[in-house]
N, C-alpha and C positions, 0 to 999 in steps of 0.2 A: 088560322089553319084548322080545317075542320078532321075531325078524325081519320077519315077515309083517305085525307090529305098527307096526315101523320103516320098511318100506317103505309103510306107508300114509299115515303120518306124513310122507314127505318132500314137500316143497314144492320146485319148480323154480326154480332160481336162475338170474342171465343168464350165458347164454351170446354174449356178442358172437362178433361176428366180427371181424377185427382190419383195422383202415383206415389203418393206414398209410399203407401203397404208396397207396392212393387220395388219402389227402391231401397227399404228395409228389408226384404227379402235378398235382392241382389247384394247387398252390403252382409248381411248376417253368414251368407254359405262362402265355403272353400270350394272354387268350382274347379280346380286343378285337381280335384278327386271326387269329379263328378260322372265317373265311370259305373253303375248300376249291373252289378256280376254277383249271383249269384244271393242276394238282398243285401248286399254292401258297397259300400261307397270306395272306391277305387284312384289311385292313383293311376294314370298311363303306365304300363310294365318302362317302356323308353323317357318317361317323365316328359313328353313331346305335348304343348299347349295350344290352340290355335284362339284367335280373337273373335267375338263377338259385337256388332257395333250398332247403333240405330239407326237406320235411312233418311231417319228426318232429319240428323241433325251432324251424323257420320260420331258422336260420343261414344267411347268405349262403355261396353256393360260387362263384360266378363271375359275371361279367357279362360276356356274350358280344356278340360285334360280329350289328348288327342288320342285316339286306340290305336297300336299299332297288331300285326299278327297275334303276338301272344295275349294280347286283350281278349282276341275274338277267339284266340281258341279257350281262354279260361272261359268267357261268355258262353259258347259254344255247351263247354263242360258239363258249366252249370244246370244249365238248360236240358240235356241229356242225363245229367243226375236225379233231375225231379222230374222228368217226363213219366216214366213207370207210375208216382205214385198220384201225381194230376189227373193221369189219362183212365185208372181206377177210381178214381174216385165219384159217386156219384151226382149224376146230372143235377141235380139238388144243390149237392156240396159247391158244387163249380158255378152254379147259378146264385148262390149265397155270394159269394162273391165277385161277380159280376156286379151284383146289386148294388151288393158295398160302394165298389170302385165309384160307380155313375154315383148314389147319393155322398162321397163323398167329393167327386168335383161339383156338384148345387153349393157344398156348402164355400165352396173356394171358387165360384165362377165367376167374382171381377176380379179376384186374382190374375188367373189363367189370360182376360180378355184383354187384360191392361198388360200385361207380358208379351201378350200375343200381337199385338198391337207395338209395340216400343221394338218387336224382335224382328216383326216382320215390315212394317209401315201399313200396313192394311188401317183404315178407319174402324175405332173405335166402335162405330155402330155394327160393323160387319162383325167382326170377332165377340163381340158382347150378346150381337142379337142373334144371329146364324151360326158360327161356328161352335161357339160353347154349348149350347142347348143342343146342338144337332151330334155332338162328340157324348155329351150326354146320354142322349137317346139313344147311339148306337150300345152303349154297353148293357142301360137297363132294359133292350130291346132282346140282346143278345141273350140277357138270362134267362128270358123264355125258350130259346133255342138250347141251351143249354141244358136246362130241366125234359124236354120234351124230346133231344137226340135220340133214342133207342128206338120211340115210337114212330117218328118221323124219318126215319134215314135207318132204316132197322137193315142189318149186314155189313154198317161202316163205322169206323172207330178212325181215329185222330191219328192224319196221316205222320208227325211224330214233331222234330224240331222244327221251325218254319223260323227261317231268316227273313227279315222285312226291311225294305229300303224306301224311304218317303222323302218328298220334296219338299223346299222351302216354301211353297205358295199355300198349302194348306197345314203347318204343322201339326197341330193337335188334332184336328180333325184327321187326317190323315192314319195318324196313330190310331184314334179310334176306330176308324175303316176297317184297318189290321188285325189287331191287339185283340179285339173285342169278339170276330166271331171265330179267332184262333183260339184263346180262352174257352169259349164256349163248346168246341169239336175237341179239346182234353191237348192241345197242342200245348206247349212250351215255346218259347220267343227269344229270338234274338234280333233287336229294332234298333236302326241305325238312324238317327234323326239326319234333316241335311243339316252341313257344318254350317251355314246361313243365319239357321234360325233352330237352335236346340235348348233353349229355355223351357219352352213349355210338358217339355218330354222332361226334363229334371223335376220340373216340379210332378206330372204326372207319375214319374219312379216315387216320389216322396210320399201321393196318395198308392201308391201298389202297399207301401209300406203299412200305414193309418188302415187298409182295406183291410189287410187281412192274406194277402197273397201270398201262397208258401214260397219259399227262398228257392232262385232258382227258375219260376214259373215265366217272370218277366225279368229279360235281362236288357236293358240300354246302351247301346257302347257309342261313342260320339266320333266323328274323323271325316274323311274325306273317300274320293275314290279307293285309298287302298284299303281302309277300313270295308268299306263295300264290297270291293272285289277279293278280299277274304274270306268273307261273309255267303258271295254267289259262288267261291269254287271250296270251300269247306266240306270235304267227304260226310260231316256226322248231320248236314243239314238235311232233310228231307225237302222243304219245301220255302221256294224262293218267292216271295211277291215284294214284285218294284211298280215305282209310279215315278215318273220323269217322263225323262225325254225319248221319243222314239231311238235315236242314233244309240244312247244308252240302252237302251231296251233290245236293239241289235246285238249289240255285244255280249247282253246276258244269253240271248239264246242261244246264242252260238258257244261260248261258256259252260252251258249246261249240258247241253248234248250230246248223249250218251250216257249222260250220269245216273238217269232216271229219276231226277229230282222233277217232282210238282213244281209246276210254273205258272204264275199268272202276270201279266203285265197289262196296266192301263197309263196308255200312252197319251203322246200329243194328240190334238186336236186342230178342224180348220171349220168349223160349226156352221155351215148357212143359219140365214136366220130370211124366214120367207116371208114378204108381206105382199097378199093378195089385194083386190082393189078393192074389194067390199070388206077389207077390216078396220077393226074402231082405230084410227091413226094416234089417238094422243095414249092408248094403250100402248098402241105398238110401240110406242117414242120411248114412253117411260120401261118397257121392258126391252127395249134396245140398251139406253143406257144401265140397265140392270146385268144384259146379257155381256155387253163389251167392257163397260168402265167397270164393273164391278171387280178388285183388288187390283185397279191398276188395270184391268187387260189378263194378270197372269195366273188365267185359270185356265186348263187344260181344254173346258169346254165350253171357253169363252165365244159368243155368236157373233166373230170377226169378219163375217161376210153377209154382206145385207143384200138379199135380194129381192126388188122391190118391182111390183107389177109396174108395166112400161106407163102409163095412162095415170098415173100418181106418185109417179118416181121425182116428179119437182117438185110438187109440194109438200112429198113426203120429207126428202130431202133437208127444203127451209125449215121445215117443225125440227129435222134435226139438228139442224145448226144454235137454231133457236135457242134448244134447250140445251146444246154445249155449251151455248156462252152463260148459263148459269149455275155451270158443275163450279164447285170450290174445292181447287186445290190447295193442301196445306196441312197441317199439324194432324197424325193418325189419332192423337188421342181428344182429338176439337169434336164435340158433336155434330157439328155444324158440314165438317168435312165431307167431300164427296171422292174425292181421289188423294191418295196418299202418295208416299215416295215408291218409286220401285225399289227391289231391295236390297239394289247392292248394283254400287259403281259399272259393273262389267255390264249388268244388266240393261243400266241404262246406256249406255256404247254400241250393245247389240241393238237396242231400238233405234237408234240414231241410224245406224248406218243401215239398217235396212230399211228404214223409210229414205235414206238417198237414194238407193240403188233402185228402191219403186219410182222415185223421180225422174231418174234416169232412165229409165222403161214407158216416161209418157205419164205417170201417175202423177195426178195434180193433185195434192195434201194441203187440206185446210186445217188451220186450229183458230179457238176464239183470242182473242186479244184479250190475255189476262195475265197477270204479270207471276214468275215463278218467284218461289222464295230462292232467297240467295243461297243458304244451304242446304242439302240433301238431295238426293237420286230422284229428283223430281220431272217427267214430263209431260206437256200438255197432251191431251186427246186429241186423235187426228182422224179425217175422214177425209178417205181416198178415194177420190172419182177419174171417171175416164180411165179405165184401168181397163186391159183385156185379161180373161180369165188365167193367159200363163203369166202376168205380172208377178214379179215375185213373193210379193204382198196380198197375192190374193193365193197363193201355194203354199208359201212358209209358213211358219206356227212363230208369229213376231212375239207373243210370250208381252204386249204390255200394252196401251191404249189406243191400238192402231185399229180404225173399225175401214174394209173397202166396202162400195156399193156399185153394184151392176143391176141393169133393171132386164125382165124380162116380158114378152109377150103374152103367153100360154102357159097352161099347170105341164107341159109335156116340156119345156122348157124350160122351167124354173126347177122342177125333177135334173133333170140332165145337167142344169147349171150348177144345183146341189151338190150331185153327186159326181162334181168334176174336182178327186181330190182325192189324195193317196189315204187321206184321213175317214174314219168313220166312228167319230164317239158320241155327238151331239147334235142338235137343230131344232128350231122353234117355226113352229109355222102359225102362223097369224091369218083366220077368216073368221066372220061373222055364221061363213057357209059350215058347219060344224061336217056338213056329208064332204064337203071338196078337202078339209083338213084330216080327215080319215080316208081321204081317198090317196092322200099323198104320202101323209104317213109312214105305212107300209112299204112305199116307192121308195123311201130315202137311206141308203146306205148308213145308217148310223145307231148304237146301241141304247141310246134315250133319242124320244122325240117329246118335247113340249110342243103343246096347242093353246095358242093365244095365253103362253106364259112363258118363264125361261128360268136354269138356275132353280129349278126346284130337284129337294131330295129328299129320302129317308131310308133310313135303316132296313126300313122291311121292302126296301121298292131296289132290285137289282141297278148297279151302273159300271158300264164297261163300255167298250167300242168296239167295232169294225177294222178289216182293214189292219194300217199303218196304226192304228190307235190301238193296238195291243188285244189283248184275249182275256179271257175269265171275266166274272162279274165280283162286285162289289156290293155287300147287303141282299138283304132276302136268301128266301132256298139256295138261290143260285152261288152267293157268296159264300154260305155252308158249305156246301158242295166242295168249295176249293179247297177246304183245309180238313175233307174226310177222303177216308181208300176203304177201298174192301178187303176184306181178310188175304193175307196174301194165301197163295197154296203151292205146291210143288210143282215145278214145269221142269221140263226138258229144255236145254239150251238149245236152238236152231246153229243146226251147222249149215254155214254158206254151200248151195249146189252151182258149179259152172256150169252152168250147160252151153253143151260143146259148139251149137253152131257151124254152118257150114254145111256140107253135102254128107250123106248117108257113106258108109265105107262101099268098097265095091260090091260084097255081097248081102249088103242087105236092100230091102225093098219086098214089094210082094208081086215084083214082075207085071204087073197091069201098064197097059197104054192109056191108062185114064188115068189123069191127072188127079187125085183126091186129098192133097194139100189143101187143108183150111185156110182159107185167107185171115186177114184182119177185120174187125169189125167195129167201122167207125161209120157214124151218122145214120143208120139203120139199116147200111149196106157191107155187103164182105167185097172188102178190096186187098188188092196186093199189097206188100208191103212197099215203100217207097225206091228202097235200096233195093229191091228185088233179092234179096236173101231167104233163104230158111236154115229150121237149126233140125237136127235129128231129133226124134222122142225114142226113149226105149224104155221099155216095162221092164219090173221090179228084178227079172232076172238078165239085164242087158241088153234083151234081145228088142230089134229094131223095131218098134210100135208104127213109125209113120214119119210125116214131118208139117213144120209148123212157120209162117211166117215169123223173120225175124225181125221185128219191131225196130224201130231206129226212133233218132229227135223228133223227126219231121213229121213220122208216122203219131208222134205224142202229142204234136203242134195240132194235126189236123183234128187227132180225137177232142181234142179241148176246144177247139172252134166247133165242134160242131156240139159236144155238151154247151158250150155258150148259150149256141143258140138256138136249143131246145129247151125257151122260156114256158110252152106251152105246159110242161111238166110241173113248175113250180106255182103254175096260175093256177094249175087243175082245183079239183076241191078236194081235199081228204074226201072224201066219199069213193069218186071218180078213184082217186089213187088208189085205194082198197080193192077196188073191183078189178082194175086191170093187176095187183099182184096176187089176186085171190085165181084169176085168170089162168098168171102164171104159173103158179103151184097146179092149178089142176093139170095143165099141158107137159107137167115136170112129170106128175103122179102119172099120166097116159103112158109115159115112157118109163116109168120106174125100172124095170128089169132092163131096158137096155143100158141105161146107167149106171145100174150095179152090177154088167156083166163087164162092163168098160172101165169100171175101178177093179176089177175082179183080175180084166187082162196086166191094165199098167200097175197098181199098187203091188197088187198079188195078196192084197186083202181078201180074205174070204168071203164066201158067200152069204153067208150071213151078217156079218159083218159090212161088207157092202150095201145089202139091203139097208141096215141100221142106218145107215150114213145121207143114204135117199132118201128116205124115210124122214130123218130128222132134215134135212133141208126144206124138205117139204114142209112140213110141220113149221119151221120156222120162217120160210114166208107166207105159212095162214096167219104164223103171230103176229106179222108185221103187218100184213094185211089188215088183221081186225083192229091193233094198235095208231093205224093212222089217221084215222077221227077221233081218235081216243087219245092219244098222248096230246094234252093240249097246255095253252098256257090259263094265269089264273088272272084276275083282277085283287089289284089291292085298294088297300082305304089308308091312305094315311093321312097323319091328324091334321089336316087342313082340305078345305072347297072341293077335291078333287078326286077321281079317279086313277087308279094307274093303271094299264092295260098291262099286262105283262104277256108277249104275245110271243110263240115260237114260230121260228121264221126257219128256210131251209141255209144252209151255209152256205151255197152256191155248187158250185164244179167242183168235186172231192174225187183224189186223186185216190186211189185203193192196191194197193199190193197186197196179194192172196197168198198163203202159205203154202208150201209142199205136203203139209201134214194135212191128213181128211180135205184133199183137194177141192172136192165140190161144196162141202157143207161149210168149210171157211170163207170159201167164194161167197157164197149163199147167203151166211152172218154177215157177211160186208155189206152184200149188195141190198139185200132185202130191207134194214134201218135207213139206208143211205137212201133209198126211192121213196122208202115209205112217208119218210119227213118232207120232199119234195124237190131233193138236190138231184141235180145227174152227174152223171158218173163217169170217170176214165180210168177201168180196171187192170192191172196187168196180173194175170192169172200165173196159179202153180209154173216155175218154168222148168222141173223136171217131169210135170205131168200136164201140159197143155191142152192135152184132147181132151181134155172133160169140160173145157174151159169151151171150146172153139164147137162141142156138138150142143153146149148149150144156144148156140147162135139161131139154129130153126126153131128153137122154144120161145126164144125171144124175138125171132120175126113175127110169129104166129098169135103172141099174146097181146094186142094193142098195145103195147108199147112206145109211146112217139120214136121218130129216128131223133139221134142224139140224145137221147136222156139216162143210155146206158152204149157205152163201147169199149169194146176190149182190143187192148195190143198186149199180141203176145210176143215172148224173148228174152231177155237177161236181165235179171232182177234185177240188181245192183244199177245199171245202166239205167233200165227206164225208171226208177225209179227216186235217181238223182236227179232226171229231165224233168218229172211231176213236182218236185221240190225246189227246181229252179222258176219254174214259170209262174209269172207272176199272174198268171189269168187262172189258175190253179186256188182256189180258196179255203183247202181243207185237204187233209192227207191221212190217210190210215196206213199203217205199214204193219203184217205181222211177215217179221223176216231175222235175220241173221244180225248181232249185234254191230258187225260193221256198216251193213246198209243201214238199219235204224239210226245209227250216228251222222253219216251220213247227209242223209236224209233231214235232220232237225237242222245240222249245219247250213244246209243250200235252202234251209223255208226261211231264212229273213230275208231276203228281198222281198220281201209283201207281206211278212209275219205271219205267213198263213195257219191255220189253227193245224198242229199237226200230234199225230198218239200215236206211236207205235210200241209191240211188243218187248220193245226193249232187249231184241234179240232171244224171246223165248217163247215158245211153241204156248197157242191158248187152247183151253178145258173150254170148248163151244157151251159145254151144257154145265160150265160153275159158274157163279156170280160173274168174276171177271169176262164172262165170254158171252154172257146173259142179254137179252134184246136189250131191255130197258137200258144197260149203259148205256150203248152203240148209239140208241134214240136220243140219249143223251147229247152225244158228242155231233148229232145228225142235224144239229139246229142251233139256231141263234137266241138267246132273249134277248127281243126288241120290246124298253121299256116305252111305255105313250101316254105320258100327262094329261090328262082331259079336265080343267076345273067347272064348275058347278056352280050354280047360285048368279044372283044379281053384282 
């Protein structure tokens, strides 16, 4: 047998990795007072334990103390106790120990990986070589955020307590996501590992301890949903971020609404993964099996939908089968391994039966012929063909090694196939053509895109989703962002206005036979209202001003079909966009005195006074104007081949409620960010002062304006503005209104999770920080993160 004979011949043996240190660690602690409150080690208040077990092998490893309520309010406490003196403390001081923390998990990182590993079933190489290093980097990343906060983000300070809730599929990493750039904005923590898998969060409390972190800063508390939903409805919390499951993700926001707690959530996913016909195939293979098998399947942004140009879809196919039948399943801590156990009995149940019910729908499922081991939550990798796009398998988030494949024709088709999917958190797109893979990009509903790569991240490169895949980002500026506010200030609480609706009383009117009711203005035309109603207007001293269409469902339905489908808006180019709002301002400025004689009639605002108020509208859409080739996104460099684009995108169709107070100049702040980024718009203006709202309509005929990319229905707050929060074609909401409707309002946006801000029922300072452009521009866009790697 000649060598090349012998190496063909050899078959892979195991290679463990050695657990020792881990099960001397496991063996030496009391984990029934593995509670981390306040910098001590806790018993359950109810003495309640729950178990811990491995995947591979179903052996107990721990039974950890379980939190009930009074856990999380002494967590809570603590947390609240040392907030004051963290959040003082300087950027320096807080960046010293961030430092600490990361170089003390280097010095314990096959600790952590061989834990992480054993707790979760993930293979050894993935936790050893991705997760730890990258949980790592988020904190030694973070301490440059932390040193550099004043200068960077100058007017925001640490929005206060932040409760954190993380999933079993990425434990420690996860934590670090959290932990690190909350630390670094002067927050305080309260972090609920999942009850799954909470090893590696005990050991991480043990380095907070070794770091240096003051008592109190980082608090751990372990349990299940009620530990959690303690945690999301807790008055002293400011600021909630979960990562799970969308359905979960439902509930918190509904939970929270009204509370005015910061919310971020990154939700499920349903990732296309696109392979065009001119790309390198044995790439794509290998970053297929990167994108899907990688921990099992149960990664949020796992690429469980392959869609593959029609003209290579067979032999792309065969290469994938090929190289299933050489994944090795088996032992998380074998180097050798390629998939591990899923991680927990239930887990694997839910895969089971939704791969019958894709069968049962027509879905033909292959796996390689390879034998499972007899114990643990082990299943084979599967690839679903013949599937149509509602199969349930190519909709639901199967959470474990289920890959479908559907092939397509055209790049206008493989878009539309993409983006056929309540989900938008991830996708890879695969071409040699680097102009057609930036051309798609852009196209695809989702808040990372990889180019002929997959499953890349870092600290300084934002990630969140779209859609059903939840709000906020994760890492970089954007992640800061989450866990800073701006100074609060003194506001006036909005009190709810009825307006009356219905016919004028018998003596008002101004006696004319000329009908001078404003209509509605949807698609760049003034139309009736559907219901054919109006409601009365009266100025500041009761007396009858006029009368106004009264907006209804239908009237809300039509506005948002026709924002839909004024794409033209969003294609424009920031340049184009500036010119037609710089347009507008001037055709507002042509009319200044009639508008401030018209806040002058209904307000009863003065004359001067009024003029200010035009004045600053005006003013505020030249800022918008000149800000919309200006606010842009940035490119990052992180430490590996590649580029990240960090690109701001429009949010879509943003629903807008306009305040009672400074009627036109609130209008004005909404609308002017919201165009300027590229979104259009479905406004319902002042509904005690409508005319300011409805004489803006020949400014906006007049100024190129596409039709649809700005429409207004006017009528009862409250009303249309529970109709813009139900509709799931609705992508964005701004509400400044009364604290009933702003609750409201949060409550009816999960049906599509749509990104929604409101006043929180109090009157905004147009000209403070909080009422400032830059937010609103903020809130006016998407960061779409875009991988691009480099090099041979």
């Amino acid at each position: 047998m000649n060598i090349l004979e012998r190496y063909q011949a050899m078959e892979y043996g195991p290679a463990p990795e050695a657990r020792n240190e881990a099960d001397a660690w496991l063996k030496a602690r009391d984990f029934s007072a593995s509670l981390f409150i306040g910098g001590q080690w806790k018993k359950a208040t109810g003495g309640k334990t729950f178990d811990t077990a491995e995947p591979a092998t179903g052996k107990h490893l721990a039974s950890i103390a379980e939190a009930g309520h009074a856990d999380i309010d002494a967590a809570v406490a603590a947390a609240r106790k040392a907030l004051p003196k963290w959040q003082a403390a300087s950027g320096y001081e807080r960046a010293r120990v961030l430092y600490a923390i990361g170089r003390a998990m280097q010095r314990h990182a096959r600790l952590f990986a061989v834990l992480e590993s054993l707790d979760n079933g993930k293979p050894i190489r993935e936790s050893r070589d991705i997760d730890v290093p990258l949980a790592i980097r988020h904190f030694i990343h973070h301490a440059g955020w932390a040193q550099s906060l004043a200068k960077e983000f100058p007017g925001h300070s640490a929005v206060g307590v932040a409760g954190q809730i993380i999933p079993w599929n990425f434990p420690l990493l996860m934590l670090a996501w959290k932990i690190a750039p909350a630390l670094a904005a002067g927050c305080t923590v309260v972090l609920k590992p999942a009850e799954f898998t909470p090893l590696t969060a005990i050991l991480f409390a043990e380095i907070c301890e070794k770091a240096g972190v003051p008592k109190g800063v980082v608090n751990i508390v372990h349990g299940g949903p009620e530990a959690g939903a303690a945690i999301v409805n807790h008055p002293d919390i400011n600021k909630i971020a979960f990562t799970g499951s969308s359905e979960v993700g439902k509930i918190i926001r509904k939970a929270t609404a009204g509370s005015g707690k910061k919310l971020s959530l990154e939700l499920g996913g349903k990732s296309a993964f696109v392979v065009f016909e001119d790309a390198d195939l044995d790439s794509a293979v290998e970053g297929l099996v990167d994108g899907i098998w990688f921990n099992q399947g149960q990664v949020c942004c796992a690429g469980s939908r392959l869609l593959v140009q029609e003209g290579l879809a067979e032999a792309f196919l065969a290469k994938v089968k090929a190289r299933m039948a050489k994944l090795r399943l088996g032992d998380p801590l074998d180097k050798n391994t390629d998939i591990g156990p899923l991680v927990d009995r239930t887990q694997l149940d839910r895969v089971r039966g939704l791969v019958a019910q894709g069968e049962k729908q027509g879905a033909l499922c292959w796996s390689p012929e390879s034998e499972l081991p007899m114990i643990g939550c082990y299943h084979l990798p599967v690839l679903a063909t013949n599937i149509g796009p509602a199969n349930i398998l190519a909709q639901e988030e199967v959470f474990g090694p289920v890959l479908v494949a559907m092939s397509f024709r055209n790049t206008e088709e493989a878009i539309e196939l993409a983006n056929n999917t309540r989900y938008g958190l991830a996708a890879s797109v695969w071409s040699e053509n680097v102009n057609l893979a930036l051309h798609v990009a852009p196209q695809l509903k989702a808040g990372v895109v990889w180019i002929n790569g997959t499953n890349m991240f870092d600290a300084a490169c934002g990630f969140g989703g779209y859609r059903e895949s939840g709000f906020g980002r994760e890492g970089g500026r954007e992640g800061m962002l989450e866990y800073l506010a701006t100074a609060k200030v003194k506001a006036t609480q909005i009190k709810a206005f009825d307006a009356p609706g219905g016919v004028a009383e018998r003596s008002e009117g101004d006696g004319s036979f000329i009908d001078r009711t404003p209509k509605l203005f949807i698609g760049g035309k003034q139309v009736r209202p559907d219901g054919n109603y109006s409601m009365a207007v009266h100025d500041a001293k009761g007396r009858h001003a006029g009368e106004v269409g009264l907006g209804s469902r239908k009237d809300v339905r039509d506005a948002v079909t026709a924002a839909r489908g004024a794409k033209g808006w969003a294609s424009a180019t920031a340049y184009n966009r500036a010119q037609v709002l710089y347009f507008l301002a001037e055709n507002l400025a042509v009319r200044a005195d009639e508008f401030a004689a018209r806040l002058t009639q209904l307000t009863g605002a003065s004359a001067k006074a009024a003029q200010a108020e035009v004045d600053a509208s005006i003013e505020r859409l030249f800022e918008a104007a000149g800000m919309a080739d200006k606010f842009e996104g940035t490119v990052h460099n992180p430490p590996a081949r590649t580029v990240t684009l960090a690109l701001n995108e429009p949010v879509g169709v943003l629903g807008i409620v306009a305040p009672d107070d400074a009627p036109l100049l609130g209008l004005v702040s909404l609308l002017a960010p919201a165009l300027a980024m590229g979104n259009t718009v479905v406004a319902v203006p002042s509904a005690r002062w409508p005319l300011i709202a409805t004489d803006l309509y020949q400014v906006l005929e007049t100024s190129d304006i596409p039709a649809g990319a700005v429409n207004i229905v006017t009528g009862r707050t409250g009303e249309l503005a529970a109709v813009l929060a139900k509709h799931d074609d609705v992508d964005g909401l701004w509400i400044v209104a009364d604290s009933a409707t702003c609750k409201a309002a949060e409550l009816e946006s999960t049906g599509n999770l749509k990104r929604v801000w409101t006043s929180n029922g109090y009157a905004v300072d147009w000209n403070s920080p909080a009422g400032a452009l830059e937010s609103f521009l903020r809130r006016a866009v998407e960061v779409k993160n875009v991988w691009v790697p480099y090099g041979d």
